[in-house]
C-alpha positions as CSV (number, residue, x, y, z in Angstrom):
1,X,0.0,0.0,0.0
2,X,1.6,3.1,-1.1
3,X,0.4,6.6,0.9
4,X,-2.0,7.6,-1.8
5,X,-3.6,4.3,-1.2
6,X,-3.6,4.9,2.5
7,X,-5.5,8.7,1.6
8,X,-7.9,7.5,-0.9
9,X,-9.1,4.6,1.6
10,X,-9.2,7.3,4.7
11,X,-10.7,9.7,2.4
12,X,-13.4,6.6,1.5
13,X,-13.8,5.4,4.7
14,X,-14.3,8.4,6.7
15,X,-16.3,10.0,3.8
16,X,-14.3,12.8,3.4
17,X,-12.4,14.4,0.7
18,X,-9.5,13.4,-0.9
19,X,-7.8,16.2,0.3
20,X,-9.1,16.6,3.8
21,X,-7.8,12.8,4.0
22,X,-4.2,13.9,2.5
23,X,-3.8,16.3,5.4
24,X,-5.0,14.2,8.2
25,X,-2.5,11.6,6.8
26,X,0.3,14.4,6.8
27,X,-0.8,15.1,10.3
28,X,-0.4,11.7,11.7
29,X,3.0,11.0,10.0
30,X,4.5,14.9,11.1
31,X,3.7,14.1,14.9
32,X,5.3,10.2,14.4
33,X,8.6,12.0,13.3
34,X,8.2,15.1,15.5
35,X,7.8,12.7,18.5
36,X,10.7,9.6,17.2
37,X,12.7,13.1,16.8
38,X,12.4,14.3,20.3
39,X,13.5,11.0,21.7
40,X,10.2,9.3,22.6
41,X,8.6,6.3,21.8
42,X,4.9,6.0,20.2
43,X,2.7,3.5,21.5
44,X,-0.3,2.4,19.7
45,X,-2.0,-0.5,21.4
46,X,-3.1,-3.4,19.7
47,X,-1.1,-2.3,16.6
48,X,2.7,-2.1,17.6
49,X,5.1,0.6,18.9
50,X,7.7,2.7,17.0
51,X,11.2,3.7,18.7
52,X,14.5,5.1,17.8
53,X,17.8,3.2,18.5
54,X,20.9,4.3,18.8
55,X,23.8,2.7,16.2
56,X,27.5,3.3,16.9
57,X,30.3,4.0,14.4
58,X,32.2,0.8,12.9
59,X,34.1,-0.8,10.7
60,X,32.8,-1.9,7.5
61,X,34.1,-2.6,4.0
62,X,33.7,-1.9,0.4
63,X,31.7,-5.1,-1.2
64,X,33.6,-4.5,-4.7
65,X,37.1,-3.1,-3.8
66,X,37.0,-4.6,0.1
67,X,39.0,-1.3,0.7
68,X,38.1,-0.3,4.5
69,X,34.8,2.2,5.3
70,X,33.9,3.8,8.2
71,X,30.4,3.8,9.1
72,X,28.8,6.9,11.2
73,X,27.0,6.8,14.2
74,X,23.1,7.3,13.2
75,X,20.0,6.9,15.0
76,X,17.5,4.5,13.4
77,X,13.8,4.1,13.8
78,X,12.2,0.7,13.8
79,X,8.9,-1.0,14.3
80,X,8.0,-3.5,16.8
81,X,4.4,-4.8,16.3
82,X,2.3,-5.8,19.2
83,X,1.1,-8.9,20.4
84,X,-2.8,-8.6,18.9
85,X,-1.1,-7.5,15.6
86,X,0.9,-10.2,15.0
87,X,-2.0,-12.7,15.9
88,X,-4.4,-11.3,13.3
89,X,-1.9,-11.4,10.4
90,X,-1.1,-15.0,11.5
91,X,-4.9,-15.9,11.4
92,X,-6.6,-14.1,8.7
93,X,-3.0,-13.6,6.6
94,X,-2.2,-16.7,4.0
């Protein structure tokens, strides 16, 4: 599902329009970021929770040449999905 997916099913669910949907979309990813950005976590019961780790700098190399790379210290967000998630893709998935 791509975001204009996301929009036109909001926007057809909620019977609203198409770009009433786009904005309430934009509004819900802006305060994800602004909230990962600021170092908290986002909780959504039932559906998962998003955090931000912390990676250190390291060592890594060059596939093609194997010459030696460093890699930067970057924060990375990830997704962990929660427990009644999991279940319904497991029972209504394949």
């Amino acid at each position: 599902m791509t975001k204009a997916d996301l929009v036109e099913k909001v926007a057809r669910e909620a019977d609203m329009t198409k770009k009433d949907a786009e904005q309430l979309v934009e509004i819900i990813f802006d305060s994800i970021i602004e909230t990962l950005n600021s170092g908290e976590k986002i909780e959504l019961r039932g559906f998962g929770s998003f955090r931000v780790r912390e990676r250190n700098s390291r060592k890594g190399r060059n596939p093609k040449t194997g010459a030696a790379v460093d890699i930067p210290a970057k924060r990375v967000a990830y997704f962990k999905p929660g427990k009644e998630l999991k279940e319904l893709i497991n029972t209504n998935g394949a």
